[in-house]
SEFIZA-3560 file (N, C-alpha, C; in Angstrom, 3 decimals):
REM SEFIZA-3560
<numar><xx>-14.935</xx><yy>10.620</yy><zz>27.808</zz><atom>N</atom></numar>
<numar><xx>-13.675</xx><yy>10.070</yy><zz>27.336</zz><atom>CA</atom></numar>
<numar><xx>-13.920</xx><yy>8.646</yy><zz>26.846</zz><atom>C</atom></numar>
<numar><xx>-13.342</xx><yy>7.932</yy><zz>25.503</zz><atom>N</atom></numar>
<numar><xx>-13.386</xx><yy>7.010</yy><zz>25.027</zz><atom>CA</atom></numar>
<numar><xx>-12.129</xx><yy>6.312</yy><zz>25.980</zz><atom>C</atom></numar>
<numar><xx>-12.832</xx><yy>4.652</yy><zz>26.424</zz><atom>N</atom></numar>
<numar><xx>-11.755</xx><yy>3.683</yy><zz>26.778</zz><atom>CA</atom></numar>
<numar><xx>-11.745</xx><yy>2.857</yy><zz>25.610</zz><atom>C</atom></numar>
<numar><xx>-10.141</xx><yy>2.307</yy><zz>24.982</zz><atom>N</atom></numar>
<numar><xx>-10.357</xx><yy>1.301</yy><zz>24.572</zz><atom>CA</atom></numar>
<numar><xx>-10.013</xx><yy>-0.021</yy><zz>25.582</zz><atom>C</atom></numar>
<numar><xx>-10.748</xx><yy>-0.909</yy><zz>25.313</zz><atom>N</atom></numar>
<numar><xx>-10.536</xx><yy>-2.028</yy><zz>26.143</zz><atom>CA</atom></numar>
<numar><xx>-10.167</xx><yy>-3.131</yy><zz>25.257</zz><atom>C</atom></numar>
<numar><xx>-9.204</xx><yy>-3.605</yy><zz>25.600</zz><atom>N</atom></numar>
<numar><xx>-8.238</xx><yy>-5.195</yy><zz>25.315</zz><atom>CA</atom></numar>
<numar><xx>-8.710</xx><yy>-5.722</yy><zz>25.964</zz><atom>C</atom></numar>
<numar><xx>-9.342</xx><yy>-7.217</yy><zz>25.286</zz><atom>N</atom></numar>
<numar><xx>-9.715</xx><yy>-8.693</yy><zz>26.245</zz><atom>CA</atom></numar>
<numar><xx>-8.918</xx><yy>-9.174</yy><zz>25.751</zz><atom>C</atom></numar>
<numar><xx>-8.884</xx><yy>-10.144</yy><zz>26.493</zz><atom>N</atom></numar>
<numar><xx>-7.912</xx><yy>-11.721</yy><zz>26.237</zz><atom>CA</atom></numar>
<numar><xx>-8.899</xx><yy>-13.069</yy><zz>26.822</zz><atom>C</atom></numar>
<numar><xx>-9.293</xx><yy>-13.878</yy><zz>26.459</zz><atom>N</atom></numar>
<numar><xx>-9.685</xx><yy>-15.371</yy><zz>26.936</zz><atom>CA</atom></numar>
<numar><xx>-8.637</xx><yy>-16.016</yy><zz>27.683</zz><atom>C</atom></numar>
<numar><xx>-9.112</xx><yy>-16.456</yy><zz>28.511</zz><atom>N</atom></numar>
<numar><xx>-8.281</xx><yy>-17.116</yy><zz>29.854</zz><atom>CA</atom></numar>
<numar><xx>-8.544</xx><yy>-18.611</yy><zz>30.078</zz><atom>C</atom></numar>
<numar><xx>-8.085</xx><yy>-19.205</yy><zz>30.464</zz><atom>N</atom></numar>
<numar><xx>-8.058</xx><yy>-20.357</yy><zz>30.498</zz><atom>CA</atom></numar>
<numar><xx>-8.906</xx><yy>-21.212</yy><zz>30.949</zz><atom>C</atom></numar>
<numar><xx>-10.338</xx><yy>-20.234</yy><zz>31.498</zz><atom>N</atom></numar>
<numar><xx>-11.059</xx><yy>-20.837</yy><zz>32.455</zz><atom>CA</atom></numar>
<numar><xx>-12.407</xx><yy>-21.749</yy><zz>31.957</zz><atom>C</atom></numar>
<numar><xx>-12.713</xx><yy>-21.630</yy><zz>30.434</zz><atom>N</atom></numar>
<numar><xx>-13.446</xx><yy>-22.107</yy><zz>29.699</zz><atom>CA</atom></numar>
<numar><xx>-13.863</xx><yy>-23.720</yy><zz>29.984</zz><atom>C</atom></numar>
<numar><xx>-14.924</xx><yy>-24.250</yy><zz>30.038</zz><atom>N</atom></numar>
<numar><xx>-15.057</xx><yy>-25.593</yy><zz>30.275</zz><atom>CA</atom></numar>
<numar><xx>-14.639</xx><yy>-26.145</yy><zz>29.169</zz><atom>C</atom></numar>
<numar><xx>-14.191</xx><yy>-27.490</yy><zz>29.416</zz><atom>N</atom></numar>
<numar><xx>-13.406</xx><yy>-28.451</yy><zz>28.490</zz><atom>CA</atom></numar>
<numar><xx>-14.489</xx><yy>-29.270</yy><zz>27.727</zz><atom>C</atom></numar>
<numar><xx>-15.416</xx><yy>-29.173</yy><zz>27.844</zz><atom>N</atom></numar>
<numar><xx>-16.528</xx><yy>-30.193</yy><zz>26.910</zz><atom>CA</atom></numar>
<numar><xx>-17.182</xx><yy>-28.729</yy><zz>26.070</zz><atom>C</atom></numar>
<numar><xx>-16.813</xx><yy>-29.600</yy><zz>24.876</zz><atom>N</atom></numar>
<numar><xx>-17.283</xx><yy>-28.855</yy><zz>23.722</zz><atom>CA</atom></numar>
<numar><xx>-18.718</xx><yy>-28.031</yy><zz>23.556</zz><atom>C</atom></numar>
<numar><xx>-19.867</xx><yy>-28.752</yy><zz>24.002</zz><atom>N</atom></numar>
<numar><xx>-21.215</xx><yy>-28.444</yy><zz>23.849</zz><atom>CA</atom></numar>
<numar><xx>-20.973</xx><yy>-27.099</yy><zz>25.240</zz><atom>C</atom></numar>
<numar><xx>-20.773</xx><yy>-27.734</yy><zz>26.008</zz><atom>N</atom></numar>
<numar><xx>-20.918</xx><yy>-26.118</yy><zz>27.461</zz><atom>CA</atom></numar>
<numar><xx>-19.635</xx><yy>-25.296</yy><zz>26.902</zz><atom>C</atom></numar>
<numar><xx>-18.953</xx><yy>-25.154</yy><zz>26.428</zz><atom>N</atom></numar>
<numar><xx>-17.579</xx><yy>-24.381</yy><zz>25.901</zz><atom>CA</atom></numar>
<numar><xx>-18.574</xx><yy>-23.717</yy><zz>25.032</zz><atom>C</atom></numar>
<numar><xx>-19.651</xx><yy>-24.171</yy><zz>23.800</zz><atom>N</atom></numar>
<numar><xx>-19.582</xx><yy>-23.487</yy><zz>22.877</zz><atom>CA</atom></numar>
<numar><xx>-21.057</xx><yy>-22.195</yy><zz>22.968</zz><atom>C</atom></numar>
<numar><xx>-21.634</xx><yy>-23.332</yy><zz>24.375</zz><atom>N</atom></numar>
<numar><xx>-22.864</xx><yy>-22.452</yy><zz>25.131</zz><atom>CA</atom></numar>
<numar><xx>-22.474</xx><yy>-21.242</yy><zz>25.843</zz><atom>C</atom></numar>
<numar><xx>-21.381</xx><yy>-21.287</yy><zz>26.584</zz><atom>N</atom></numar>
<numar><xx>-20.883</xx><yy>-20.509</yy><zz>27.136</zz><atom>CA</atom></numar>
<numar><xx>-20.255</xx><yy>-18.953</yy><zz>26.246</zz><atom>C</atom></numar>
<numar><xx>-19.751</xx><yy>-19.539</yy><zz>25.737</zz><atom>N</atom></numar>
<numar><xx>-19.088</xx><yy>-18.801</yy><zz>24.485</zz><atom>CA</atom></numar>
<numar><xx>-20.500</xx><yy>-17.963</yy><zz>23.457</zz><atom>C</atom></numar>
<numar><xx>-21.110</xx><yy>-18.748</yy><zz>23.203</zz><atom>N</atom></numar>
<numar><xx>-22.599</xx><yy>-17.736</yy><zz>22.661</zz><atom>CA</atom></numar>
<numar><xx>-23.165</xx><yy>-17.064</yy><zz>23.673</zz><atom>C</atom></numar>
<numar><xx>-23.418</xx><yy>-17.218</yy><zz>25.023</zz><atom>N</atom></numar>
<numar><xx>-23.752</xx><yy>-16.862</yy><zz>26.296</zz><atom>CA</atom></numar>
<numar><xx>-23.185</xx><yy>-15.164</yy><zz>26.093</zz><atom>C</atom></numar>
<numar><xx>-21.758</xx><yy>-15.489</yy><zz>26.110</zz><atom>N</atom></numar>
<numar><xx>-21.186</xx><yy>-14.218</yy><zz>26.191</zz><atom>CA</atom></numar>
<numar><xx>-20.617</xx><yy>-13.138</yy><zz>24.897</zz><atom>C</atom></numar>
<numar><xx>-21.101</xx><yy>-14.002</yy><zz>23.573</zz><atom>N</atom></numar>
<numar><xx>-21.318</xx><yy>-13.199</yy><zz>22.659</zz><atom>CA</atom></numar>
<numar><xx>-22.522</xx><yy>-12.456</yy><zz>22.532</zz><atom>C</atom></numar>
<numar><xx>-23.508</xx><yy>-13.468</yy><zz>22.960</zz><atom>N</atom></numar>
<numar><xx>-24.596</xx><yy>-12.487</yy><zz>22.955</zz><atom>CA</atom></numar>
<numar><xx>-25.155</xx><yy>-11.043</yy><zz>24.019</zz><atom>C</atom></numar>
<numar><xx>-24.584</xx><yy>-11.442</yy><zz>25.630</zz><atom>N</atom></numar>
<numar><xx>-23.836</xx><yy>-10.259</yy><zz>26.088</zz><atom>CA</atom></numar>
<numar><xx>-23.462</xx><yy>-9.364</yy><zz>25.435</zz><atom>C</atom></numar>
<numar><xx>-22.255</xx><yy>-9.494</yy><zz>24.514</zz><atom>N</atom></numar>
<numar><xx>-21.764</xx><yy>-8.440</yy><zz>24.101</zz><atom>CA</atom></numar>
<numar><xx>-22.575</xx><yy>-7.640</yy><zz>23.144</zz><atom>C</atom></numar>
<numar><xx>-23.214</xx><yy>-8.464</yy><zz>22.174</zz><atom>N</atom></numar>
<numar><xx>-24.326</xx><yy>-8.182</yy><zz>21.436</zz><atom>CA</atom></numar>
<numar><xx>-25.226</xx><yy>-7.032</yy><zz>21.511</zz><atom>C</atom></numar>
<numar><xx>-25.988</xx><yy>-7.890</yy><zz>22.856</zz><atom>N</atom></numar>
<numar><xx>-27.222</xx><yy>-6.689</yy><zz>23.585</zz><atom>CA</atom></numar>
<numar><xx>-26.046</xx><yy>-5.297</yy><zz>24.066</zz><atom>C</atom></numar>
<numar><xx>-24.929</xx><yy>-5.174</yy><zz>24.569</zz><atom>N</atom></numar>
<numar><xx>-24.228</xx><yy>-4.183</yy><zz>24.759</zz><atom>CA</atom></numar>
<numar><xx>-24.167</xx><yy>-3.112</yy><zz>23.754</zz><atom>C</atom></numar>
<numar><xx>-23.997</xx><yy>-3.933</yy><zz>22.321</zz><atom>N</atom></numar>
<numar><xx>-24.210</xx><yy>-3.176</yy><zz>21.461</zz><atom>CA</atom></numar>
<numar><xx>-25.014</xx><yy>-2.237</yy><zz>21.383</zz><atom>C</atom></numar>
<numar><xx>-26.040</xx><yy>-2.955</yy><zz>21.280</zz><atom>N</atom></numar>
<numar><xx>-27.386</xx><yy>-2.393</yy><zz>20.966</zz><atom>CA</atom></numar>
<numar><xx>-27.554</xx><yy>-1.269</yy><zz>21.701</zz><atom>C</atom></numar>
<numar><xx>-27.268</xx><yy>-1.497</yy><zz>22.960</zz><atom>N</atom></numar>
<numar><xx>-27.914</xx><yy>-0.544</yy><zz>24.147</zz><atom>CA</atom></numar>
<numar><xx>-26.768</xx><yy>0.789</yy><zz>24.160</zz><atom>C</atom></numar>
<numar><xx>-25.946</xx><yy>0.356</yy><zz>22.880</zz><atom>N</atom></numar>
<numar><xx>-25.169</xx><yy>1.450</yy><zz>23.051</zz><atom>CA</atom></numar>
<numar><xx>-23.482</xx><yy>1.740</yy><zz>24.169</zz><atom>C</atom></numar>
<numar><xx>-23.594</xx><yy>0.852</yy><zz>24.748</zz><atom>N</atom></numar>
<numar><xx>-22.330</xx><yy>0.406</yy><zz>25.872</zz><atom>CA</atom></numar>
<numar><xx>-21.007</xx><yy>0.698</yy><zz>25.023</zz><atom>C</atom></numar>
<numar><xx>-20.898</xx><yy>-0.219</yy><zz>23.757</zz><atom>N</atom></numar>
<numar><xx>-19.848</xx><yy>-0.170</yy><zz>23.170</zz><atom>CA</atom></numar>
<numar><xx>-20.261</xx><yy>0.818</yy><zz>21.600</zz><atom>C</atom></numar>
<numar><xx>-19.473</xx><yy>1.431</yy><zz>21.210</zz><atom>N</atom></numar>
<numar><xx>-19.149</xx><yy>2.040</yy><zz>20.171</zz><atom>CA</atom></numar>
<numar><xx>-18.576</xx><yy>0.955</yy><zz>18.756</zz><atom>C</atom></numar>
<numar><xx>-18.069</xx><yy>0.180</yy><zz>19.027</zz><atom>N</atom></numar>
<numar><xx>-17.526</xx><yy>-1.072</yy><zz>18.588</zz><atom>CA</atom></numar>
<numar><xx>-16.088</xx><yy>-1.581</yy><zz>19.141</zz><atom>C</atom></numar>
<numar><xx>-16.521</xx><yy>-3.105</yy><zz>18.093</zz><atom>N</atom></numar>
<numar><xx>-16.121</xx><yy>-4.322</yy><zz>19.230</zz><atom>CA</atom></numar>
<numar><xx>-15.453</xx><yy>-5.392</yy><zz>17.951</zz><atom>C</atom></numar>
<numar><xx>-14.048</xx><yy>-6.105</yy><zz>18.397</zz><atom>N</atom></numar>
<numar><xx>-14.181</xx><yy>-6.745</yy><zz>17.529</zz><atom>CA</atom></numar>
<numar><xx>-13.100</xx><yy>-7.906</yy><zz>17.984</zz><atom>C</atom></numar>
<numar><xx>-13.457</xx><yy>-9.302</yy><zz>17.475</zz><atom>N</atom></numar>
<numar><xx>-12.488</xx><yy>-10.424</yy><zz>17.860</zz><atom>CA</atom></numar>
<numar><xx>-11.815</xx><yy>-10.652</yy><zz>16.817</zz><atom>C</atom></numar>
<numar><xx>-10.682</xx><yy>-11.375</yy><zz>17.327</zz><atom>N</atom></numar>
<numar><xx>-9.789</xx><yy>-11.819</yy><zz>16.375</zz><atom>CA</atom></numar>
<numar><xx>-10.146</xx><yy>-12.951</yy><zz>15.668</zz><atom>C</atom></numar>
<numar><xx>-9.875</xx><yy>-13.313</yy><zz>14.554</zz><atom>N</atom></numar>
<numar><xx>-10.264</xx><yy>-14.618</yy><zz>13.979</zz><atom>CA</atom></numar>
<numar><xx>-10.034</xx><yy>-16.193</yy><zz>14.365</zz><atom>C</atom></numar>
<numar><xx>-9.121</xx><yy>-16.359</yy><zz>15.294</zz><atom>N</atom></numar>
<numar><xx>-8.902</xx><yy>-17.052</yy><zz>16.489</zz><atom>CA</atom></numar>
<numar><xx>-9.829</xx><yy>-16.731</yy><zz>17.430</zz><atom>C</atom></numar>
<numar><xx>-10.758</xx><yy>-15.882</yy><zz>17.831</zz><atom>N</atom></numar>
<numar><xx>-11.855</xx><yy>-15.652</yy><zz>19.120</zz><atom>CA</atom></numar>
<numar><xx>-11.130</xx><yy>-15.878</yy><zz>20.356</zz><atom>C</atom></numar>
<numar><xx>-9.295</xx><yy>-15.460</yy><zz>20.543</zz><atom>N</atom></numar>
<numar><xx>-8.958</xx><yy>-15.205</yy><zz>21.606</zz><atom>CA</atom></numar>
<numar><xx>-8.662</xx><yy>-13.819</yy><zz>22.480</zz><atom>C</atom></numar>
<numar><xx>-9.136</xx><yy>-12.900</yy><zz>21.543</zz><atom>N</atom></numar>
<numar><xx>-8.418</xx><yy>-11.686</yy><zz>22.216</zz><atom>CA</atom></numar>
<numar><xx>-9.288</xx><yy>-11.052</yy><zz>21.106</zz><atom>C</atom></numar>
<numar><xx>-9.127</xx><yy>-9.654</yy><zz>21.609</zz><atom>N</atom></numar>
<numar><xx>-10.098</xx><yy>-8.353</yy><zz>20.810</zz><atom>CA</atom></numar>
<numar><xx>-9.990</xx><yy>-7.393</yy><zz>21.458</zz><atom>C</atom></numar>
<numar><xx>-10.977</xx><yy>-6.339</yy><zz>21.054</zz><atom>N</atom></numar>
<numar><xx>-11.080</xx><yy>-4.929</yy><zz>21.424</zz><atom>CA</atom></numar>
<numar><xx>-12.858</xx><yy>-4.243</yy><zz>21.823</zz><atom>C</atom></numar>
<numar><xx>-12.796</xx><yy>-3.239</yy><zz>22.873</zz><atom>N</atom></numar>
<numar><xx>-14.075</xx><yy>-2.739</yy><zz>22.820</zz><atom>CA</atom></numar>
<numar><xx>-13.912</xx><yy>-1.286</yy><zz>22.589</zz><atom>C</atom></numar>
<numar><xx>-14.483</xx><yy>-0.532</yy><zz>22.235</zz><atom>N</atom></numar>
<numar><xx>-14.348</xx><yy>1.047</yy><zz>22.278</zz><atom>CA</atom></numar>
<numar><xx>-16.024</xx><yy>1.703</yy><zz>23.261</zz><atom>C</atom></numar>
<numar><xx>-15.744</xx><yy>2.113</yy><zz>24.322</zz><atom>N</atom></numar>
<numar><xx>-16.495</xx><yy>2.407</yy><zz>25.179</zz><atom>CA</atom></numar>
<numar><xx>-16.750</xx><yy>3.924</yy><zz>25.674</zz><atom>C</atom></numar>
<numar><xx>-17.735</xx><yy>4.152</yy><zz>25.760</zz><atom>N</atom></numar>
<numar><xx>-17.692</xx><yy>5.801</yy><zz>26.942</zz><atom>CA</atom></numar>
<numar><xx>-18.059</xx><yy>5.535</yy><zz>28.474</zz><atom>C</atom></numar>
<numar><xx>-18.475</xx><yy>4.483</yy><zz>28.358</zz><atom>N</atom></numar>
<numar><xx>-18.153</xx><yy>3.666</yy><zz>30.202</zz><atom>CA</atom></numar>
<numar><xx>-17.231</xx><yy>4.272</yy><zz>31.146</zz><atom>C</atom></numar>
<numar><xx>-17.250</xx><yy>4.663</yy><zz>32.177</zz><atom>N</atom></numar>
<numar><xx>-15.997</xx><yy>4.884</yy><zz>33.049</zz><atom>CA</atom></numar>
<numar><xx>-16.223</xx><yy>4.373</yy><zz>34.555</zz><atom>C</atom></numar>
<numar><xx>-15.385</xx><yy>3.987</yy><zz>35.173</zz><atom>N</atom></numar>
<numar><xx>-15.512</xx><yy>3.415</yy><zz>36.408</zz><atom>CA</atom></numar>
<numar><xx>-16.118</xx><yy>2.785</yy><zz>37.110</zz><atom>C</atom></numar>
<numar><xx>-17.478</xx><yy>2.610</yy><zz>38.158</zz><atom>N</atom></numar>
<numar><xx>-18.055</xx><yy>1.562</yy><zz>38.026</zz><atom>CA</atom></numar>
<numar><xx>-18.926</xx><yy>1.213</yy><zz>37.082</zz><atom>C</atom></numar>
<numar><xx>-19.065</xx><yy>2.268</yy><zz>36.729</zz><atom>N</atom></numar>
<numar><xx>-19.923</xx><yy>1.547</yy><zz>35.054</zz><atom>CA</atom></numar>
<numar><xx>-19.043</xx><yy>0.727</yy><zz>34.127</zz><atom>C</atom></numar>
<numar><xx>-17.880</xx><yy>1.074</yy><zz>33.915</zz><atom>N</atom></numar>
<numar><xx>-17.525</xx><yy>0.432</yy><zz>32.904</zz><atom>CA</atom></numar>
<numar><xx>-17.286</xx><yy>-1.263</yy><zz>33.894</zz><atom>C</atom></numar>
<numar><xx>-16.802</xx><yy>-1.152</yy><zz>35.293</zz><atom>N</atom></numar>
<numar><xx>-16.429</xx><yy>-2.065</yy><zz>36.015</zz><atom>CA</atom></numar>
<numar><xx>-17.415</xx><yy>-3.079</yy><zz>36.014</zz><atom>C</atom></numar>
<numar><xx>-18.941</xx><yy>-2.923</yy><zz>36.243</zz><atom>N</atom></numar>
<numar><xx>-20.025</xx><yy>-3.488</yy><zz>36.026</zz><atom>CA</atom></numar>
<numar><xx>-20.431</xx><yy>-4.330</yy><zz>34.419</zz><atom>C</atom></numar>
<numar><xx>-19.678</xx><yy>-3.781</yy><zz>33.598</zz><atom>N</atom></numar>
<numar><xx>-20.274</xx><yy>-4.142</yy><zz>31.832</zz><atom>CA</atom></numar>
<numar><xx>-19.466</xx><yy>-5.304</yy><zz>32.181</zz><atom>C</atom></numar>
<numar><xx>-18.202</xx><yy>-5.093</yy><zz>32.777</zz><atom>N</atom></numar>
<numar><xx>-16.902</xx><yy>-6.125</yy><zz>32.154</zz><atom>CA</atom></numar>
<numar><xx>-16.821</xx><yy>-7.168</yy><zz>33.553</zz><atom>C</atom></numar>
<numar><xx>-17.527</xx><yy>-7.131</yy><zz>34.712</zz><atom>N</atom></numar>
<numar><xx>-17.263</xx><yy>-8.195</yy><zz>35.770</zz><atom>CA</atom></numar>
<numar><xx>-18.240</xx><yy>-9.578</yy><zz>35.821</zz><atom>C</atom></numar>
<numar><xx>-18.796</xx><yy>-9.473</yy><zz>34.566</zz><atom>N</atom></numar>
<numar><xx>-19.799</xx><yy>-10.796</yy><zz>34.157</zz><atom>CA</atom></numar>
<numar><xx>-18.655</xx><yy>-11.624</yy><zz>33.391</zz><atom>C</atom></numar>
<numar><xx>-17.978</xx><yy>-11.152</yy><zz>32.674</zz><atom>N</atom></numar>
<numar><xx>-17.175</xx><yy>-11.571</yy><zz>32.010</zz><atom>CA</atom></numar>
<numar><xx>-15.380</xx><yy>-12.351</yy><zz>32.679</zz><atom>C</atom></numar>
<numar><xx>-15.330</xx><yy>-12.037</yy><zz>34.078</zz><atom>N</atom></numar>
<numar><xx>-14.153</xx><yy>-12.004</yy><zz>35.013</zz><atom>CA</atom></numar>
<numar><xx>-13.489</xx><yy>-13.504</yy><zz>34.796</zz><atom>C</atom></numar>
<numar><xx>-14.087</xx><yy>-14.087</yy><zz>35.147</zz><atom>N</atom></numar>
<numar><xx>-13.846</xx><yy>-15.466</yy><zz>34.991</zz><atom>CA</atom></numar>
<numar><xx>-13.184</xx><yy>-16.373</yy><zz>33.712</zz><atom>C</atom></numar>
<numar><xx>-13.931</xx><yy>-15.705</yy><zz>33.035</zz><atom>N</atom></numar>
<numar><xx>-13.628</xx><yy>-16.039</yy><zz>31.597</zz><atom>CA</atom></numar>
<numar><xx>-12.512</xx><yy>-15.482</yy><zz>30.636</zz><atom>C</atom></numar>
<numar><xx>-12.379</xx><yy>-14.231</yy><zz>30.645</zz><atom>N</atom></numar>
<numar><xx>-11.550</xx><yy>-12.915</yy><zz>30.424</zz><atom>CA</atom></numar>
<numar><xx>-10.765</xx><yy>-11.737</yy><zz>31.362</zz><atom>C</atom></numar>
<numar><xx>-9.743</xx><yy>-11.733</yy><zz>30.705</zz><atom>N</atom></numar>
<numar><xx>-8.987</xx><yy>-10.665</yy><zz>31.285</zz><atom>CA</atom></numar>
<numar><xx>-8.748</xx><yy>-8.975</yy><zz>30.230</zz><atom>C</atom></numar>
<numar><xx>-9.225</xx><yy>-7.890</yy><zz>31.278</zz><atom>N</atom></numar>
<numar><xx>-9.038</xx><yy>-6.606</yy><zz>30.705</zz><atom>CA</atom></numar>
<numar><xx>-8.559</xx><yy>-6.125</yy><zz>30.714</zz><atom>C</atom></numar>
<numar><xx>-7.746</xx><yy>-5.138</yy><zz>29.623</zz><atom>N</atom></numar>
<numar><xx>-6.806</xx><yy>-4.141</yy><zz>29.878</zz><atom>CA</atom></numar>
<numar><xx>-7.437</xx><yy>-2.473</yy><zz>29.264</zz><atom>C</atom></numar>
<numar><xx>-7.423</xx><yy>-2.032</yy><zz>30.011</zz><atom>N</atom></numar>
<numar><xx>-8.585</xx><yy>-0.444</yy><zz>29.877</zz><atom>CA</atom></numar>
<numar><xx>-7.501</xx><yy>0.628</yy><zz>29.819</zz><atom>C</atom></numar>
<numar><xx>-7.811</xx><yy>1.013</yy><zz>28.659</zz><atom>N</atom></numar>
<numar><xx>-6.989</xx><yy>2.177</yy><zz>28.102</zz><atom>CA</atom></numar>
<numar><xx>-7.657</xx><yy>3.270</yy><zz>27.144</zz><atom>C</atom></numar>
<numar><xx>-7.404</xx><yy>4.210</yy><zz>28.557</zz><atom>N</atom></numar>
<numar><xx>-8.404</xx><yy>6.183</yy><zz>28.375</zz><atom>CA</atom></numar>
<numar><xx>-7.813</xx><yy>6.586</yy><zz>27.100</zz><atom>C</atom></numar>
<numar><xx>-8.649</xx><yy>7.347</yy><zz>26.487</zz><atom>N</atom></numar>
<numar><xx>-8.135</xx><yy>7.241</yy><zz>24.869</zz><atom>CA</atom></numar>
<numar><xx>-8.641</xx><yy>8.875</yy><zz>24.874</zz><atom>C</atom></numar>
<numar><xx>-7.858</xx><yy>10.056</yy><zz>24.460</zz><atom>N</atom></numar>
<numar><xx>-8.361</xx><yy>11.261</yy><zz>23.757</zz><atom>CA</atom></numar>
<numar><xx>-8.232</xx><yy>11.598</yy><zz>22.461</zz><atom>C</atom></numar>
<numar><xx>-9.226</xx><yy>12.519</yy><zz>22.446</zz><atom>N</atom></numar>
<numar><xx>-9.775</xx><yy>12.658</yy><zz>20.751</zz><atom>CA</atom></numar>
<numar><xx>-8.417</xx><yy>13.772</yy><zz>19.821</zz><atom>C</atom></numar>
<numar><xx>-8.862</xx><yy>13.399</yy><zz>18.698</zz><atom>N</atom></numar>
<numar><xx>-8.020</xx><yy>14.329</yy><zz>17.879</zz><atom>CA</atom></numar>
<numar><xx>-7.897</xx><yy>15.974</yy><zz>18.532</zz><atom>C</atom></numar>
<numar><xx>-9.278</xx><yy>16.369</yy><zz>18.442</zz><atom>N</atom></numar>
<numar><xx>-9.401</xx><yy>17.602</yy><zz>19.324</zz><atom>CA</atom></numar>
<numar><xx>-8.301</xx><yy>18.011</yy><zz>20.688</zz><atom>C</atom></numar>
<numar><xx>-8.562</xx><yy>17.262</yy><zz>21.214</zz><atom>N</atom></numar>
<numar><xx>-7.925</xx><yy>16.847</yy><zz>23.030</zz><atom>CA</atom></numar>
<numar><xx>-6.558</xx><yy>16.954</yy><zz>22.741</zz><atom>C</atom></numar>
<numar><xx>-5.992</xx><yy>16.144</yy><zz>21.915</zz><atom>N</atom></numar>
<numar><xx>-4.307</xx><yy>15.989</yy><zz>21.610</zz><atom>CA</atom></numar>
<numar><xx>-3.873</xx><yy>17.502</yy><zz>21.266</zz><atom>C</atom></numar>
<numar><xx>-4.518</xx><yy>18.135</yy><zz>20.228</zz><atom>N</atom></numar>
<numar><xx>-4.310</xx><yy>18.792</yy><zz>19.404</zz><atom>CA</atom></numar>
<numar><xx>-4.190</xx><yy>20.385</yy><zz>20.831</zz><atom>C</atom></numar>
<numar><xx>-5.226</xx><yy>20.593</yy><zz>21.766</zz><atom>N</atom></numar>
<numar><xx>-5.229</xx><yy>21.467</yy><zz>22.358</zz><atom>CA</atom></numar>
<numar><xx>-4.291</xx><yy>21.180</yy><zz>23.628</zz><atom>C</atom></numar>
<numar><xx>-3.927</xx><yy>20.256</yy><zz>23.942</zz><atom>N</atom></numar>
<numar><xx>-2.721</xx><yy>19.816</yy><zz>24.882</zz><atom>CA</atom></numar>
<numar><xx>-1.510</xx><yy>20.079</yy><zz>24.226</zz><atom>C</atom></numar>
<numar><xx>-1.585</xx><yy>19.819</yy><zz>23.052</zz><atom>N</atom></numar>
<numar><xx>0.013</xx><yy>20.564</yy><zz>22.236</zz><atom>CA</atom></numar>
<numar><xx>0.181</xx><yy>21.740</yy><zz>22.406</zz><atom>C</atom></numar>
<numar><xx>-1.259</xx><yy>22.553</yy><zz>22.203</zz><atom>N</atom></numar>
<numar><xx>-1.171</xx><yy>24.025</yy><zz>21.819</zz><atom>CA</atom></numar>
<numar><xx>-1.146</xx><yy>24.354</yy><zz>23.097</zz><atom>C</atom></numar>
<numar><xx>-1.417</xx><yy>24.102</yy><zz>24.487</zz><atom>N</atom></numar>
<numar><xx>-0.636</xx><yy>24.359</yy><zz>25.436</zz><atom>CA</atom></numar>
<numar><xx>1.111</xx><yy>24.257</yy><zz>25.946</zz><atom>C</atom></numar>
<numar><xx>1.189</xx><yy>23.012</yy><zz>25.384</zz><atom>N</atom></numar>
<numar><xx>2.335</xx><yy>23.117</yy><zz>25.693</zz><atom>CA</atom></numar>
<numar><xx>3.441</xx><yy>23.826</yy><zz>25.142</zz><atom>C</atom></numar>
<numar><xx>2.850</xx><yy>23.807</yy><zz>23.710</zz><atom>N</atom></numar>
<numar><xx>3.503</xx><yy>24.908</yy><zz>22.660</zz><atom>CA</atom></numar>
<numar><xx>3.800</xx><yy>26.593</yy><zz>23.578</zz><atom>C</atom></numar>
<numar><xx>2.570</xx><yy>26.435</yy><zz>24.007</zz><atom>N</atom></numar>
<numar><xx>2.348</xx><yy>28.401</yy><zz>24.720</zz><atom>CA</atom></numar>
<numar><xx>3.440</xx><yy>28.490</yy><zz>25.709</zz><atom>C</atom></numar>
<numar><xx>3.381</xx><yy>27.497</yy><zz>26.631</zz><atom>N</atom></numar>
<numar><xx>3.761</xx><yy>27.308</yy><zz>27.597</zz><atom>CA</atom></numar>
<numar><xx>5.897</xx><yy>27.582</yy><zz>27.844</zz><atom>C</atom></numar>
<numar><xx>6.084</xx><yy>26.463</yy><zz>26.420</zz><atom>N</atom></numar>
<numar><xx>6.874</xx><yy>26.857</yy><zz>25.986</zz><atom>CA</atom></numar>
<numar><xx>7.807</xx><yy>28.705</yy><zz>25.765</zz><atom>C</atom></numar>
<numar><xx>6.549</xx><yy>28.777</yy><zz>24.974</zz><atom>N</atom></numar>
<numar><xx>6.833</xx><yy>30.102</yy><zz>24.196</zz><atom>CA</atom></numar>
<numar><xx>6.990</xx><yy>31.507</yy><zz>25.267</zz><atom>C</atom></numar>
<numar><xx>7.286</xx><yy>31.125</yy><zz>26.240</zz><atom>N</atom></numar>
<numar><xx>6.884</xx><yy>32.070</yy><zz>27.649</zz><atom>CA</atom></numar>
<numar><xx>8.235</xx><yy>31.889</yy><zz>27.728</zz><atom>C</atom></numar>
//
């Protein structure tokens, strides 16, 4: 099952520019290597770099583990996502189900 995941940036960022902007590459590049390794499906920030999206096949402590480096800094909102397929055969149940 695909999660999409909502971040948000939180307030917890250091106030001096140079460690704000270390920090901040720190955890882009995190996300980065995630890429790579396949974690996320894609990922994307807003043009403000306060909030975004991940698309994941992660679930539970796995996915809990990708995103608790990040705790401090960000807040998540994880939302189970089904496929065209999935929707489509949950109708056609309920359709049947109906039809009884």
């Amino acid at each position: 099952m695909v999660n999409l995941v909502l971040w948000e940036m939180i307030g917890a960022l250091p106030t001096d520019p140079a460690q704000r902007m270390k920090l901040q590459m720190q955890m882009l590049l995190w996300v980065k290597d995630d890429i790579a390794k396949g974690v996320h499906s894609a990922w994307g920030m807003s043009p403000g770099g306060d909030h975004g999206y991940a698309l994941t096949d992660l679930e539970g402590d796995k996915l809990f583990a990708s995103l608790a480096r990040f705790g401090a800094y960000v807040k998540f909102t994880v939302k189970p996502m089904i496929s065209i397929d999935e929707a489509i055969a949950v109708m056609n149940q309920i359709q049947a189900q109906m039809s009884k």
